[in-house]
N, C-alpha and C positions, 0 to 999 in steps of 0.2 A: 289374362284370364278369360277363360271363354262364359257366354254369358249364364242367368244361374239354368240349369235343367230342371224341366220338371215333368222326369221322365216316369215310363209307369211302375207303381210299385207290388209287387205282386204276393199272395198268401198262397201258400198249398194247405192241404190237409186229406187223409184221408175221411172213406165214407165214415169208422166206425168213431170219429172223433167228434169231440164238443166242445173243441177249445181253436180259434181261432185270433189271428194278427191282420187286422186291414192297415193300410196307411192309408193318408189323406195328404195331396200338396196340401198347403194354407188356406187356397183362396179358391180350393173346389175346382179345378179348370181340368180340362180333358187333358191327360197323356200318355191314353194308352199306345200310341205310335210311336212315340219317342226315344225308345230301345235305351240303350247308355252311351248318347254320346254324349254327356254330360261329363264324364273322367276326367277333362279337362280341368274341372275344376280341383281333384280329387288331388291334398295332398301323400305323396308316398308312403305308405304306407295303413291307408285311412282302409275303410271296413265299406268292402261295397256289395256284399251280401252272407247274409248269418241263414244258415239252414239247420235245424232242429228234427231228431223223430228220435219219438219216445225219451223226450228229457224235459224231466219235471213235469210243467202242465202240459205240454205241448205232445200230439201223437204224430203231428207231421208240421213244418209249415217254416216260408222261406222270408225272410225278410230281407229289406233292400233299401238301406240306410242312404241320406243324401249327404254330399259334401260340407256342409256348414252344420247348422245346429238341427238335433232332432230329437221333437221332442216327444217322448213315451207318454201315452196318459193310458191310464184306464184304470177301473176299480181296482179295490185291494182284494189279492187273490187272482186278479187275472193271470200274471203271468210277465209284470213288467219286468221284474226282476230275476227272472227266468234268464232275461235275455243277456243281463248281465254277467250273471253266472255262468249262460254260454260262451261268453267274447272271453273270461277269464282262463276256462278250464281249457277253450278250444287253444290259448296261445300262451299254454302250459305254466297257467297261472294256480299253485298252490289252494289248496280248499282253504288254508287259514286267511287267506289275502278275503274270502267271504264274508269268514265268519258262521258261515254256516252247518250244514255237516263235516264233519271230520275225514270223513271216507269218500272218496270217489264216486264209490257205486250208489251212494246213496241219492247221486244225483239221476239214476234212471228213472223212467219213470214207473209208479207201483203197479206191482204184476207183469213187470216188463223183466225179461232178462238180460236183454244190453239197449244201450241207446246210441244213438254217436251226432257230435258233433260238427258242421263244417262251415268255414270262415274262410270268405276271398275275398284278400288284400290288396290294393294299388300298388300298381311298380312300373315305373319306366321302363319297357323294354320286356313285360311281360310278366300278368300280374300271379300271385303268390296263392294258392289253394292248401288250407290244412285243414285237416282232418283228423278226425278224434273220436274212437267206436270204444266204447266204456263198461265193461261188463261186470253187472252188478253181484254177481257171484264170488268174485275173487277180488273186484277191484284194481282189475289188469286194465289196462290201455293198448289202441293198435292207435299206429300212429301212420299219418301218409300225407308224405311232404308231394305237391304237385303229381298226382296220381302213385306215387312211388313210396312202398312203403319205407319207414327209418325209426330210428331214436327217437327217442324224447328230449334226448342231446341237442339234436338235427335242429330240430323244430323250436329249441331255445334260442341256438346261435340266429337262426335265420330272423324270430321276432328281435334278437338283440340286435343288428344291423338295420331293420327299419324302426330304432328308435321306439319301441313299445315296452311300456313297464307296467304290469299291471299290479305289479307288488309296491308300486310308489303311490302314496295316498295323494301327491300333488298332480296325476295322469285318473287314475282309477280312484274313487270313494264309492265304496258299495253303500248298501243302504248301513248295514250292521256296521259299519266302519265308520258315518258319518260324526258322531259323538266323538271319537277317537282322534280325531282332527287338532281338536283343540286342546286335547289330551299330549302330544306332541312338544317335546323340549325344542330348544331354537338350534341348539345342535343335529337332531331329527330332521327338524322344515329345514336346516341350512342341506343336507344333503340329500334328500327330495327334491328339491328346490333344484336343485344342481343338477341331479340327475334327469328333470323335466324337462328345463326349458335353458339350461346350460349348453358350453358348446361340450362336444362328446370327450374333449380332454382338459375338460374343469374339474372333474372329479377323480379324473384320475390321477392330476396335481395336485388334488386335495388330499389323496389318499398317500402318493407319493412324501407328500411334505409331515404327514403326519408319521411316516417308518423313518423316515430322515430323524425326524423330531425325538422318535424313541431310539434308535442308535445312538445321537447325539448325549441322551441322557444315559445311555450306558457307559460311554464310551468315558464322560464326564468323571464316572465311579468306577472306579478299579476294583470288582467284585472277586472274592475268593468262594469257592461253594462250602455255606453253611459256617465259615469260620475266615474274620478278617480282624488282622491286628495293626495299629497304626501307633509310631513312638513319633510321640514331639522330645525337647532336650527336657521336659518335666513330667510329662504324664503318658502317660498306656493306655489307646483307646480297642478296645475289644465290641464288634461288631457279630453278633452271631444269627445263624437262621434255623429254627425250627426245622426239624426233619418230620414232624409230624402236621404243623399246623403251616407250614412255611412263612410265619410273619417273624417279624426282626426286631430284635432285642440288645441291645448298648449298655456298654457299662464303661467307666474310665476309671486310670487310678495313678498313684505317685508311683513314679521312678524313680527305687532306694537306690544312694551311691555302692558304686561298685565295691566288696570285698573281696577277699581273699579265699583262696577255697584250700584245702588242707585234706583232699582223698588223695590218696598215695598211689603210684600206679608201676607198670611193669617197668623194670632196668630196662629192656628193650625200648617201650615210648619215650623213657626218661634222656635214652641217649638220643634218639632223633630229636626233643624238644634241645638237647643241650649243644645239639648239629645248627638247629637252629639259631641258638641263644647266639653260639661262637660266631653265625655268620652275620647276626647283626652286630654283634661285638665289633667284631670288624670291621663295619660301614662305620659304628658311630666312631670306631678309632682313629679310621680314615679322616671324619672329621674335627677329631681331636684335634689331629698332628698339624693339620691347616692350621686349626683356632689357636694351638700354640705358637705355629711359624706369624701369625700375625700379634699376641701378646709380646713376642719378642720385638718384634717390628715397633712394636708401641714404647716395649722398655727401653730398647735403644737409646728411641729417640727421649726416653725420661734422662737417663744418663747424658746424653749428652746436652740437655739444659742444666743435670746438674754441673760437668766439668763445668758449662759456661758459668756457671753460680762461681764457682772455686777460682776461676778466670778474677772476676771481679775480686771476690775477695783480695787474690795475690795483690789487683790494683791499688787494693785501700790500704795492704799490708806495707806495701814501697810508699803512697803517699804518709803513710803513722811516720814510717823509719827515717823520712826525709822531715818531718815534722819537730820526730825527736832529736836526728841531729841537731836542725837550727836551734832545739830547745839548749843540749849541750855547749855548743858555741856558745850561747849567751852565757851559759853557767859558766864555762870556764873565765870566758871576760869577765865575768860578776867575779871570779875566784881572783881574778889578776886584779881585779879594784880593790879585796878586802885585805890584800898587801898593805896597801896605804891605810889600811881601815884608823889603825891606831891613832896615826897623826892627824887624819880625819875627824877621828870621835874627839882626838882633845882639842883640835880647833873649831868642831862644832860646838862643842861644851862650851868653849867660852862662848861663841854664835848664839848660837839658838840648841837648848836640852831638847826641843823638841823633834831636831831635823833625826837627831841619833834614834828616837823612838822610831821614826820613819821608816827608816832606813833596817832598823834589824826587824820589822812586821814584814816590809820586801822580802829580805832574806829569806826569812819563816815562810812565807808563802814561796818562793821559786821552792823550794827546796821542799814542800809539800807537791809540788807540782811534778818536780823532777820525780820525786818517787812513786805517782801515778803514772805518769806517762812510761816509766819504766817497767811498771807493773801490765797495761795495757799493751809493751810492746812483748815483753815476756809473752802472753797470752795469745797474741796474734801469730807470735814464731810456732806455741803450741799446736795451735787451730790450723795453720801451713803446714806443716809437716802433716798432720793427721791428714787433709786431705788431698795434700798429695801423697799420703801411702795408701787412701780409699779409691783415689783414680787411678793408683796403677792395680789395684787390686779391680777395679771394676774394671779398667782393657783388659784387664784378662779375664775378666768370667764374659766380658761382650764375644772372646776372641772363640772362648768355648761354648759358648751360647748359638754363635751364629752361626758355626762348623755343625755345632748337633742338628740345628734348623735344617742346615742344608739339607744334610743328611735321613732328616723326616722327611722333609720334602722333597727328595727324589725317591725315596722309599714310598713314600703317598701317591707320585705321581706313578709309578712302577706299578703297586697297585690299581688305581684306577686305568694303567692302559693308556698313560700319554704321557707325551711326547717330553724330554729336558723342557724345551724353548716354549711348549704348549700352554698358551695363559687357561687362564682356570674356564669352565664351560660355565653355562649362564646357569642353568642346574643349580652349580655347586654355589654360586654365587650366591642365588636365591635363598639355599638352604643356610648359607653360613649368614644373611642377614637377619636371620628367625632364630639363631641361638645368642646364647647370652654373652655378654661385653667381656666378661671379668671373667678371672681363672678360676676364685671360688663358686662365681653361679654354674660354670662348664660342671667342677667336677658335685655341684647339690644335683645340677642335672643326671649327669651319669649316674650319680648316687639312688635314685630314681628311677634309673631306667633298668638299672641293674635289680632292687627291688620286686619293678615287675615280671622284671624276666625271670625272677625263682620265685613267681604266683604260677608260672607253669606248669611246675614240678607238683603241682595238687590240684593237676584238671581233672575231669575223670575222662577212660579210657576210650572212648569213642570222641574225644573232643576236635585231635585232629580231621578225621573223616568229616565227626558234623560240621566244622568251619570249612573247610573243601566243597560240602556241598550246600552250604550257605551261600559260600561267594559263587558256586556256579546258577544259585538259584538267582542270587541277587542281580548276575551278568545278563539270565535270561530275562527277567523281570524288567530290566533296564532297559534289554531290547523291546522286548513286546509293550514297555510305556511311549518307547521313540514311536513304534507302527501306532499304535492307536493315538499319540497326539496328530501323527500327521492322517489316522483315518478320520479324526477328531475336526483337523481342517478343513481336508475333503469334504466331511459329512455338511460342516457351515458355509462352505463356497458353494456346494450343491442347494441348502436350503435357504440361501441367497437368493441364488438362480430362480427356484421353483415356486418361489413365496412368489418373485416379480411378476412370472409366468400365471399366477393364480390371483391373488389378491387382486391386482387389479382390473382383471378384466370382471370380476365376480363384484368389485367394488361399484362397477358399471353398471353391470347385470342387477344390483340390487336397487340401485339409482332408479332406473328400468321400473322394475317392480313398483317403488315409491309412487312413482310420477303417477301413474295408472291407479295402483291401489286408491291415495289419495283424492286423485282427483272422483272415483267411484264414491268416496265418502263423501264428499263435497255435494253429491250431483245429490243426495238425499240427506241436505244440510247435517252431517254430521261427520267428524272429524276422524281421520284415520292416517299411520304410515309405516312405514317398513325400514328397520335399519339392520345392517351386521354389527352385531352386538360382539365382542370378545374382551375378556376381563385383561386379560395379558395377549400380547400381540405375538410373542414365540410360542405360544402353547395352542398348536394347530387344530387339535380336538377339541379346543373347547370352542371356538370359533361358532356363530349363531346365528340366525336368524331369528330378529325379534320382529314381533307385531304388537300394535298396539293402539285401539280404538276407544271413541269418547262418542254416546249417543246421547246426551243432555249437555245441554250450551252452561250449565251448573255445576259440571263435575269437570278437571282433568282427568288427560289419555292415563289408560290403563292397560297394561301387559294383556292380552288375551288370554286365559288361561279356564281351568274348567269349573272355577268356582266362581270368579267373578262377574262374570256375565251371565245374562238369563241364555236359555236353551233359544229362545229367538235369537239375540245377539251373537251367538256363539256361530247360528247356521247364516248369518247376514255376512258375518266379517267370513267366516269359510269360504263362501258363494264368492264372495267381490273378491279376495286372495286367488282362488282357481282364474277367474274371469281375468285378473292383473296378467295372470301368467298365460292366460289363452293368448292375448297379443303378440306375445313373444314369438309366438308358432315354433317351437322345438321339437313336440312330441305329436306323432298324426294325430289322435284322437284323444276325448277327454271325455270322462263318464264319470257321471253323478245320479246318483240317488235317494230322489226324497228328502231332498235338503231342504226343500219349503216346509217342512211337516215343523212346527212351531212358531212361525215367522207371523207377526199379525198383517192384517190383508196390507194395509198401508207401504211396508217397507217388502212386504209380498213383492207389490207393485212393483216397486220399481228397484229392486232386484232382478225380476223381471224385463221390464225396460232395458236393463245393461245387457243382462243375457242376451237379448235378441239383436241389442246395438253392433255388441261387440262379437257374436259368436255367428254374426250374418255379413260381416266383413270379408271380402275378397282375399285379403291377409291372413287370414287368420283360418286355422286347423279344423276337422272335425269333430263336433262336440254335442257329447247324447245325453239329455235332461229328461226326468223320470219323475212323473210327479202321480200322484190318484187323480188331482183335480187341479183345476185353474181356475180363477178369478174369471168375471165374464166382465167385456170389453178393453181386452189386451191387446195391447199393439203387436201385431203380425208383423213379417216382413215374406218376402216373392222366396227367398233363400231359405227358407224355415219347408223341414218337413215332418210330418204332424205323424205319430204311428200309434193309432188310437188300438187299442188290444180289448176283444172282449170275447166272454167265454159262456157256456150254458146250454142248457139241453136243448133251446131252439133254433139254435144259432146257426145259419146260414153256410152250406160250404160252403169253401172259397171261389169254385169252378161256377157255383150259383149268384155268386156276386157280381152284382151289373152297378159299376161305381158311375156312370153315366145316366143310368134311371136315378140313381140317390140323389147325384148332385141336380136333376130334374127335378122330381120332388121338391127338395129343398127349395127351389128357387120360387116354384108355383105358390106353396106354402106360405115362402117370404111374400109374395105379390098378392096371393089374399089376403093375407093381414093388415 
């Protein structure tokens, strides 16, 4: 940086005027020779002479603003904020950004019928002249960029490139805007803020993440216009939207089981529904004929557990008949013993009466036994024959059971289009593991199916069309849910990306902020700091900038806001917030107005102090403070240029001003005293 200039600074006016602009360097010293080589210091963009005639107070007069801080004084009514109002209008800054008159023209001056404005800007490589002639009859503008005239377009785009906003209250605070300040949500300062002293594609990531954000939330909701219905398996949700007031209204309700419908309809639909009936008939026949070929398969194999049942039996019936022979055998030897019985009984009799009792209870008992077991084999012969005439009767229903199977089943495979040797397709597989086991659940099934199929016969007459274009709406609807889940992802891997992209450098940036703000609190024992405040971290809009200061060592920080702080405190915490962000150097130039006007002399002070610490630094941008008056014995600094304004019926032109007699005077004056 080259060193500060303190080059001369010059007033015009014509003869018939009474309003004039002197500047003053700080420290009185001579520079009328100096011309501008001072631009060196001049960031791009910054204001290196404002010329006025016939606007507002002013009838002619040039002013010639320095690089660092400069500060406006004079009475109220001179004219200081004239000049604000010219830097505004000249770089196509809106009258509301004022606050002032509403209309253009109202800014000529009275009895004037045009006025016009002109501001030249620093630019590497060749600096920037606009121009702005205002005619207060119509409240037209002529516009003329670097002697050439153009748009109002023109003259936007070109202030938008060197970074000047005069529509952002964290660059420009008019006087009438100073209250408004703190008036400001932290979503408001968060994107001021951004657009000040941000890098120039923070905000546009900001604005980016927040269309992302709202896509994201459309995209979320599957909107129908004015009418949207949603079925769970129990209830009907109905979503509707005003055609008059467009807000939204819900209502839900139960889903009655399906009945019957019984409107009668043409013989012609009745036959296409019974074309239909017959061709599902036929699919579920198809898997009839299966379900059947595998019941058989199943009975087979019951049959042939029972023959093995009958097998066994046969075995038990040979071991009975081998049983009751040896029973026989004994009987007949017991028959060949009771030959002898007689001579027996009488040589028992003499023996022992009692062996003879023995001997005929034996008897009695084989001979009960004999005719059980006779009886038992009787029955067994019965029970053999019957089922060996039910096992030749069941080979032959196996033998036409399994002929007719075949039979279905190359009939089934015929139908379906494959092959003899073709085993079943995974399809059918699947389908036939989802129907029922048994032959009675097949045919309650079909019982069933059959049922619904003559509910057809009482749809009403438009029903096939409507279900034609129900499934095609439902096909479309399917697609266009595929495209929007995957614009759905898109949109999140995008606000992925752009959050990274934003958040944290802005996280930095407000760090930035803190460090400065705070330590401006500290320097006049009172406590202050700066965070991004956001309730939810996806909801990009809401994202803030909070401030919040504590000026009694007996109170906690409080939110800055416009009720709780006195009108001093409100313009303290403003002043040191602008000052936080002057470091940052993002934007050429910063202007304030009459922000000391409530402030008590004390924090006056040294508000003060900061301003000229920090807004006299080689780092740091152009910056214009406007005050009526100053405290007296205020630290100056070489880089400070002072633009004292005053106006009145005897006041000096400009051509007559000898700034070299003054600062003589001044000194002799000092040295008598």
């Amino acid at each position: 940086m080259a060193e500060p200039s303190k080059r001369q600074r010059l007033s015009h006016i014509n003869s018939s005027s009474q309003t004039s602009s002197k500047s003053l360097p700080s420290i009185f010293t001579d520079s009328q020779d100096e011309g501008l080589e001072g631009e060196g210091r001049f960031v791009e963009g910054s204001i290196l002479r404002i010329t006025m005639k016939n606007f507002l107070t002013y009838d002619y007069s040039v002013v010639h603003p320095g690089p660092n801080l400069n500060m406006i004084v004079g009475a109220n009514g001179t004219g200081k904020s004239s000049i604000v109002c010219a830097i505004c209008l000249c770089l196509a800054g809106k009258t509301a950004v004022l606050g002032r008159g509403d209309k253009v023209g109202l800014y000529v001056k009275r009895g004037c019928k045009k006025g016009h404005v002109e501001i030249e800007l620093y630019k590497r490589g060749g600096n920037v002249v606009i121009f702005r002639e205002i005619h207060a009859e119509n409240n037209q503008s002529l516009w003329m960029l670097n002697d050439r005239q153009c748009s109002q377009k023109a003259v936007e785009e070109e202030v938008k490139a060197l970074r000047i906003q005069v529509s952002n209250l964290c660059q420009f605070l008019p006087q009438e805007k100073v209250g408004e300040f703190a008036k400001m949500s932290k979503i408001e300062l968060l994107e001021a803020t951004e657009k000040s002293v941000g890098p120039p594609e923070m905000y546009e990531y900001h604005c980016e993440l927040k269309n992302f954000r709202n896509k994201e939330r459309e995209l979320e909701v599957i909107e129908e216009p004015y009418l949207k219905v949603l079925y769970t398996t129990e209830e009907r949700y109905t979503v509707k939207r005003s055609f008059y007031s467009n807000k939204i209204s819900t209502s839900n309700s139960v889903v009655h089981p399906s009945q019957y419908l019984t409107i009668t309809v043409d013989a012609e639909e009745k036959r296409q529904l019974e074309e239909l009936e017959r061709q599902q008939h036929l699919k579920t026949f198809q898997y009839i004929i299966l379900l059947k070929v595998l019941a058989l398969d199943r009975r087979d194999n019951e049959l042939l557990a029972e023959k093995k049942g009958l097998s066994e039996l046969k075995g038990k019936k040979r071991q009975l008949e081998q049983k009751i022979s040896t029973k026989q055998d004994s009987l007949k030897q017991m028959e060949q013993n009771i030959i002898d019985l007689t001579k027996i009984e009488e040589e028992t009799k003499r023996k022992n009466c009692s062996c003879k009792s023995k001997l005929t209870m034996e008897k009695v008992h084989l001979a009960l036994e004999t005719v059980g077991l006779t009886a038992e084999k009787n029955k067994l012969e019965n029970d053999c024959r019957e089922g060996a005439s039910e096992l030749r009767t069941t080979d032959q229903r196996k033998v036409q059971l399994t002929d007719q199977c075949k039979g279905l089943l190359k009939r089934a495979k015929a139908i379906c289009k494959m092959q003899p040797d073709q085993s079943l397709p995974e399809d059918l597989r699947n389908a036939f593991s989802k129907l029922p086991d048994t032959l009675d659940e097949v045919d309650a099934m079909l019982n069933e199916e059959r049922s619904r199929a003559e509910c057809f016969t009482g749809l009403s007459e438009n029903v096939v069309d409507e279900y034609n274009r129900r499934e095609q709406e439902i096909k479309q609807m399917e697609k266009e849910l595929e495209e929007k889940s995957n614009a759905l992802n898109a949109y999140r891997q995008n606000i992925s990306e752009a959050k990274e992209r934003w958040l944290n450098p802005l996280k930095h940036l407000v760090e930035q902020i803190n460090e400065k703000f705070s330590a401006f609190f500290r320097s006049m024992q009172c406590a202050g700091e700066v965070d991004l405040h956001s309730e939810n971290e996806e909801e990009y809009d809401k994202y803030g900038i909070r401030i919040r200061v504590k000026f009694h060592a007996t109170t906690q920080l409080h939110e800055l806001t416009p009720y709780h702080q006195s009108g001093g405190e409100r313009s303290v915490s403003t002043m040191l917030y602008l000052m936080a962000l002057q470091e940052l150097n993002r934007c050429p130039f910063r202007v304030v107005d009459e922000i000391n006007q409530g402030m008590d002399p004390v924090n006056e002070r040294r508000v003060f102090d900061i301003v000229v610490r920090t807004a006299c630094k080689e780092t740091t941008s152009q910056y214009f403070f406007i005050t009526p008056k100053l405290l007296q014995n205020l630290t100056y600094a070489e880089e400070m240029t002072i633009l004292c304004i005053h106006n009145g019926p005897h006041m000096l032109s400009p051509n007559q001003w000898d700034e070299r007699a003054f600062v003589r005077r001044c000194l002799e004056r000092k040295a008598r005293a």
